[in-house]
C-alpha positions in Angstrom: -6.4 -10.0 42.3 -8.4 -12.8 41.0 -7.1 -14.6 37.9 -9.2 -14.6 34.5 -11.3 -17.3 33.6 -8.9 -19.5 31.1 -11.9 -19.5 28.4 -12.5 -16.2 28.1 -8.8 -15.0 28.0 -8.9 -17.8 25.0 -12.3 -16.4 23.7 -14.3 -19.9 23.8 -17.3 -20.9 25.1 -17.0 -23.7 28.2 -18.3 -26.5 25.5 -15.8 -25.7 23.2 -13.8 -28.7 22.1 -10.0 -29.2 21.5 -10.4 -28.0 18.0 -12.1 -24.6 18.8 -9.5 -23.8 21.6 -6.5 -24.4 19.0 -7.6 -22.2 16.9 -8.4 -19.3 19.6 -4.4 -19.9 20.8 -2.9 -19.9 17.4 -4.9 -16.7 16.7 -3.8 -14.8 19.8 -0.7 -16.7 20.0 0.4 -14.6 16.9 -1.6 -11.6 17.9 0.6 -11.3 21.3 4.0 -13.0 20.4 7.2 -11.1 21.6 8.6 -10.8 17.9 5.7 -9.1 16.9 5.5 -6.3 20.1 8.8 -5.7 21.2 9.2 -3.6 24.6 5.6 -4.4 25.4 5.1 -5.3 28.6 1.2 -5.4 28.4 1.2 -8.1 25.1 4.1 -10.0 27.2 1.5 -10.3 29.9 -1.4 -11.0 27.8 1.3 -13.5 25.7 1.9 -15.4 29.2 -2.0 -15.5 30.1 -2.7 -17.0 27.1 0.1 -19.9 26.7 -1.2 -20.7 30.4 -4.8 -21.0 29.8 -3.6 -23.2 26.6 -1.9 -25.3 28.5 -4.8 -26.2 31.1 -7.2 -26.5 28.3 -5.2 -28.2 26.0 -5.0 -31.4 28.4 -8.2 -33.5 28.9 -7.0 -34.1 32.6 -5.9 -30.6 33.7 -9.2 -29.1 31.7 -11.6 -31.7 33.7 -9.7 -30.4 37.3 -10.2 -26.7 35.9 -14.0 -27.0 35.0 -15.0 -28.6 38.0 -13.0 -26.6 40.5 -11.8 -23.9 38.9 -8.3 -22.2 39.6 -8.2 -23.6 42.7 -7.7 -27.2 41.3 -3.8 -25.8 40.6 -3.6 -24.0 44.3 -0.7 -25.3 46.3 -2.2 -28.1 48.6 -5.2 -28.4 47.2 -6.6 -32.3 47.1 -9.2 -32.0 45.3 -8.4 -34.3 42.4 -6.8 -37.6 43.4 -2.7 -38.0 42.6 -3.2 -34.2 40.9 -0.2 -32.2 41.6 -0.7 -27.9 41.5 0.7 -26.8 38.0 2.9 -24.6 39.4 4.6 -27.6 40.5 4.5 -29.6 37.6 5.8 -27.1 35.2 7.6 -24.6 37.1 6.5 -21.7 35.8 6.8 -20.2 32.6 9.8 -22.2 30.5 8.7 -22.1 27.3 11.7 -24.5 26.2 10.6 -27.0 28.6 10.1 -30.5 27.5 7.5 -31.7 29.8 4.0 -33.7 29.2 2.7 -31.4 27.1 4.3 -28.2 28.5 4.6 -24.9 27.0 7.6 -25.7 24.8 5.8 -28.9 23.2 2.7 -26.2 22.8 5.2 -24.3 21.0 6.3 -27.1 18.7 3.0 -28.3 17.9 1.2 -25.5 17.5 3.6 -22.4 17.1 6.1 -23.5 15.2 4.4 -23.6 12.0 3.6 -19.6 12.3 6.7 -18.6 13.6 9.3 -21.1 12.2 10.4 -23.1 15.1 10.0 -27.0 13.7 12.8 -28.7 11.8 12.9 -28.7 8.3 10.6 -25.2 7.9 10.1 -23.8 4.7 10.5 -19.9 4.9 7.5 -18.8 3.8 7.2 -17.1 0.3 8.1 -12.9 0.2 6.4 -10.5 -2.2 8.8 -8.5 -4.3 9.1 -4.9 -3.9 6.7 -2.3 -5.7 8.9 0.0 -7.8 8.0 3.6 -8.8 8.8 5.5 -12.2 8.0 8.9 -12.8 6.7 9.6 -16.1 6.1 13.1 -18.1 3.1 13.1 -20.7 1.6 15.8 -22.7 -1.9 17.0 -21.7 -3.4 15.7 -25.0 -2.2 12.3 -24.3 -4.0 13.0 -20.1 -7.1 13.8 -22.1 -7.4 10.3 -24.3 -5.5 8.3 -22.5 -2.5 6.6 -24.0 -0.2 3.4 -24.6 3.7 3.7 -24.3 7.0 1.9 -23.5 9.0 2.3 -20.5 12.2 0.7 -19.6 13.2 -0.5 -16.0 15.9 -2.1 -13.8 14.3 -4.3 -11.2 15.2 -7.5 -9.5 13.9 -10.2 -11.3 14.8 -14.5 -10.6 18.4 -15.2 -10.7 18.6 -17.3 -14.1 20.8 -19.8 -12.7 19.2 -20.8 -9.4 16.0 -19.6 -10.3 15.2 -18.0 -7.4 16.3 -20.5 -4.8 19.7 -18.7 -3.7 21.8 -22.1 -3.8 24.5 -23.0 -6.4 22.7 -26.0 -8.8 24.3 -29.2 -7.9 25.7 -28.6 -5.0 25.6 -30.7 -1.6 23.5 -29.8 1.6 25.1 -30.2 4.8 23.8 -30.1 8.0 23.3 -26.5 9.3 26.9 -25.7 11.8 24.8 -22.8 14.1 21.5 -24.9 15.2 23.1 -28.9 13.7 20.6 -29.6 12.3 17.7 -28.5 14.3 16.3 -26.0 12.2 15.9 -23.5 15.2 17.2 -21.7 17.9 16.3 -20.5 21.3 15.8 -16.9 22.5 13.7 -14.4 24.3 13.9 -13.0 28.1 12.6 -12.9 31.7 9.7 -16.0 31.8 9.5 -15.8 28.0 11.6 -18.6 26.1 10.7 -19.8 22.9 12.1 -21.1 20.0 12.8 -19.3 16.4 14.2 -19.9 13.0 18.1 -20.7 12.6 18.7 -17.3 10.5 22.0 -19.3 9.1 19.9 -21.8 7.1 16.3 -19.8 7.4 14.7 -23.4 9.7 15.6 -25.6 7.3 18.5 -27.3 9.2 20.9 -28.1 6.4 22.9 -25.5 4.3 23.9 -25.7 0.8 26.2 -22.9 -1.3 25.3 -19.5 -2.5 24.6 -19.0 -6.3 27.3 -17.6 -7.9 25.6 -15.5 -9.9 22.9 -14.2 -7.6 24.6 -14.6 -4.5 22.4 -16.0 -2.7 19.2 -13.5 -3.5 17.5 -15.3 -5.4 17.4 -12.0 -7.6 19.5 -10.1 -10.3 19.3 -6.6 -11.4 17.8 -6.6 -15.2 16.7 -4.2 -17.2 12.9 -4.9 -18.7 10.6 -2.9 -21.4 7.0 -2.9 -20.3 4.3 -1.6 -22.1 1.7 0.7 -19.8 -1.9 2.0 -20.0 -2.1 5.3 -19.1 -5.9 6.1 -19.0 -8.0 9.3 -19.7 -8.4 12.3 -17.3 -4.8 11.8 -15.3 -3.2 14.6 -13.4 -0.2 15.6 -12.0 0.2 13.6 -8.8 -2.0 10.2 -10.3 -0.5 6.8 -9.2 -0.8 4.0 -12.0 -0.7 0.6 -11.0 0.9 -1.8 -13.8 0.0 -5.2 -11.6 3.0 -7.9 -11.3 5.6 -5.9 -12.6 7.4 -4.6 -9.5 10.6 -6.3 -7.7 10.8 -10.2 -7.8 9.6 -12.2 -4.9 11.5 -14.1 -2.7 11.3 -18.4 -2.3 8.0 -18.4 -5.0 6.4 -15.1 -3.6 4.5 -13.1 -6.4 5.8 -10.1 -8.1 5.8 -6.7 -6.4 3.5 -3.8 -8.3 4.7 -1.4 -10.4 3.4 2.5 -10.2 3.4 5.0 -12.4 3.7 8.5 -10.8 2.5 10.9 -13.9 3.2 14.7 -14.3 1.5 16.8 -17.3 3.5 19.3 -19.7 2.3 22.8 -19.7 0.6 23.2 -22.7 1.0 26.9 -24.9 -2.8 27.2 -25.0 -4.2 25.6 -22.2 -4.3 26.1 -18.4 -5.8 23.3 -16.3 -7.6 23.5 -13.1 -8.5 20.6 -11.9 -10.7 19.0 -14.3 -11.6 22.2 -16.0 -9.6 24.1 -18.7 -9.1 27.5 -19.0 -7.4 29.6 -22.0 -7.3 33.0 -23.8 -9.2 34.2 -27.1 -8.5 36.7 -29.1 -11.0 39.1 -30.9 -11.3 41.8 -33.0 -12.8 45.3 -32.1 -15.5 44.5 -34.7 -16.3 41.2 -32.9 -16.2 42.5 -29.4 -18.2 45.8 -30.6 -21.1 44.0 -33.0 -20.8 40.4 -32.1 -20.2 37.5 -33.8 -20.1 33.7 -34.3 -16.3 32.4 -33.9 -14.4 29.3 -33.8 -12.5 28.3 -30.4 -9.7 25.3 -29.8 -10.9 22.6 -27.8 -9.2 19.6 -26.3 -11.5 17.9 -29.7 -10.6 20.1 -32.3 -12.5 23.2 -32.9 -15.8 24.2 -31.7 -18.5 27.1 -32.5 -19.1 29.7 -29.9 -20.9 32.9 -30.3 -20.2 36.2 -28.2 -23.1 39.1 -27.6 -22.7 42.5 -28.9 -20.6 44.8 -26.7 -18.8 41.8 -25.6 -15.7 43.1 -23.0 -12.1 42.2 -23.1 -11.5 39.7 -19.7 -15.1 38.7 -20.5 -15.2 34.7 -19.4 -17.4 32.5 -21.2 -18.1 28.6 -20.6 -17.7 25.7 -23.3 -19.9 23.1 -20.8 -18.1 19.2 -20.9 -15.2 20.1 -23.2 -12.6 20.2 -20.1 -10.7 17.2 -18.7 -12.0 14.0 -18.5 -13.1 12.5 -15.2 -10.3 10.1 -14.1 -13.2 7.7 -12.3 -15.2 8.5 -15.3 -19.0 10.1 -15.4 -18.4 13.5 -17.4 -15.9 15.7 -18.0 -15.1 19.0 -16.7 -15.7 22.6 -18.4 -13.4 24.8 -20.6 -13.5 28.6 -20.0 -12.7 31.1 -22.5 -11.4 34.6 -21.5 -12.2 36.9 -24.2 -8.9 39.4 -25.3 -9.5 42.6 -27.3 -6.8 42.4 -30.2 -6.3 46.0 -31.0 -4.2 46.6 -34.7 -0.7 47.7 -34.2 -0.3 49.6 -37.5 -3.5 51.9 -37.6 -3.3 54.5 -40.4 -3.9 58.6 -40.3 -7.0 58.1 -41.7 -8.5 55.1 -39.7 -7.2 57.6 -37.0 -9.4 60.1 -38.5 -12.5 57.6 -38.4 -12.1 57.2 -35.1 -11.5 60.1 -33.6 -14.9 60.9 -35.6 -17.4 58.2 -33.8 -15.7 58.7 -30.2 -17.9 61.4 -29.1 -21.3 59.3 -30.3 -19.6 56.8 -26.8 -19.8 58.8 -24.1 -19.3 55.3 -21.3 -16.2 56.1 -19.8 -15.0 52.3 -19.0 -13.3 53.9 -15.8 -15.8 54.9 -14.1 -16.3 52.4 -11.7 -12.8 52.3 -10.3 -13.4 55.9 -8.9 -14.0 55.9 -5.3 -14.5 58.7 -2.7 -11.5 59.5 -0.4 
């Protein structure tokens, strides 16, 4: 099968120069690299095209042989370049340890190192802290105006004697006993060899002793009051972001996030549903038989509504905007009022009398239209 053109697996255009094609290896260096896709024999492959193509392009000599006679230049006997020897044979194959003119493991130092750790004296890169999470139970007054409150947390935060560094104050760095000093060790399998951080003294090649107080972390466990925002129009469910006040981060890495997870209190008047809000109204016979003008509870304090003569018990009517709050803003939902018939308990012989009088002037039976035909 013929083999790829070296600047397209790398991306580049034939003019590129030596900048252009660093760039394109880093980029698919890291987008291939072992570490990164374990058990995957397809990146491995694409991992080894592109460390080979690097390394023909990389050199002005080998990339003058390649554009002018392509991958014949690096054939077993071929002479087409004067004194040029077949790569195969100058690099045998695919060591990335190797220490050759410019060979893969010198690609590696140069160029690979600095993204995966592998030059002496690397500085671990900074780690974020952890976001934390903390339920929190509000009533449904404080969902519909938003509110301020207090919460109190335990969460790593930067170990007050090293200050986040993880080594005792003072004390005396030595040189590193697993890699002496090199900052890096060797691993990998099959043709793939390369060079990683020393996990005993993270590539820096020197160790030094643990905090006592943090151990080593960096972090300690403290407990912290922080004041939180929860805004209008929140449900059960709604995630809260408090920004920067999560877990510590690691060697100068910024704070992790903080999240509120909110749940609502049921409420002894209110239902909600979604955005809208529904709840139960009492009238009197006298209201529901003549109509009237009445006051009903809203999430605002009390509002005016007016019901129609003859008005029916489970009757639903609509207070338009005087639900929930929109949590993305733009409007609030509806409140709906069921309307209950509040019939008196204590009814004397002679209000008996009165009504027993007016019944026959109704003759509407009301259930009528649950009779059905068998």
């Amino acid at each position: 099968m013929a083999k790829k053109d070296y600047y397209e697996i790398l991306g580049v255009k034939r003019d590129a120069d030596d900048k252009i094609i660093k760039k394109a290896f880093r980029k698919l260096a890291r987008k291939y690299h072992p570490d990164l896709n374990p058990n995957n024999k397809e990146s491995e492959q694409r991992f080894k095209e592109v460390n080979e193509a690097y390394e023909i392009l990389s050199d002005p000599e080998k990339k003058k042989q390649y554009d002018a006679y392509g991958h014949a230049a690096f054939d077993a006997g071929f002479q087409g370049g004067e004194g040029f020897k077949p790569w195969a044979e100058r690099t045998g194959g695919f060591d990335f340890t190797s220490t050759g003119d410019r060979g893969v493991g010198s690609i590696f130092e140069d160029l690979f190192g600095d993204v995966f750790g592998t030059r002496k004296g690397y500085q671990p890169a900074p780690e974020p802290g952890k976001d934390l999470y903390y339920n929190l139970e509000i009533d449904l007054e404080n969902a519909y105006t938003g509110t301020s409150t207090n919460i109190n947390i335990q969460k790593e935060s930067p170990c007050d004697r090293c200050y986040g560094t993880g080594e005792e104050p003072g004390a005396t760095r030595t040189t590193c006993p697993a890699c002496k000093g090199k900052g890096t060790r060797e691993s990998g399998r099959g043709f793939v060899r390369y060079s990683t951080a020393c996990p005993n003294c993270n590539g820096k090649g020197s160790v030094s002793s643990k905090c006592r107080l943090c151990g080593g972390k960096g972090t300690t466990l403290k407990s912290e009051q922080i004041s939180v925002k929860i805004p209008p129009g929140v449900d059960n469910g709604t995630k809260v972001r408090v920004a920067g006040k999560g877990g510590a981060g690691i060697r100068g890495g910024k704070p992790g996030d903080l999240y509120l997870i909110l749940s609502i209190r049921s409420h002894p008047f209110f239902e909600r549903k979604g955005d809208d809000l529904y709840c139960e109204l009492p009238v009197t016979i006298n209201e529901a038989a003549l109509g009237a003008k009445i006051e009903v509870p809203t999430m605002d304090g009390m509002a005016s509504m007016t019901i129609p003569t003859g008005t029916q018990g489970g009757q639903m009517f609509r207070l338009k905007g005087k639900g929930m709050p929109h949590l993305k803003g733009g409007g609030s939902g509806d409140q709906y009022i069921k309307i209950m018939i509040a019939i008196p308990k204590d009814i004397s012989e002679e209000d008996k009398g009165i009504i027993r009088k007016i019944s026959p002037m109704y003759k509407e039976n009301p259930r009528d239209r649950l009779r059905w035909r068998r």
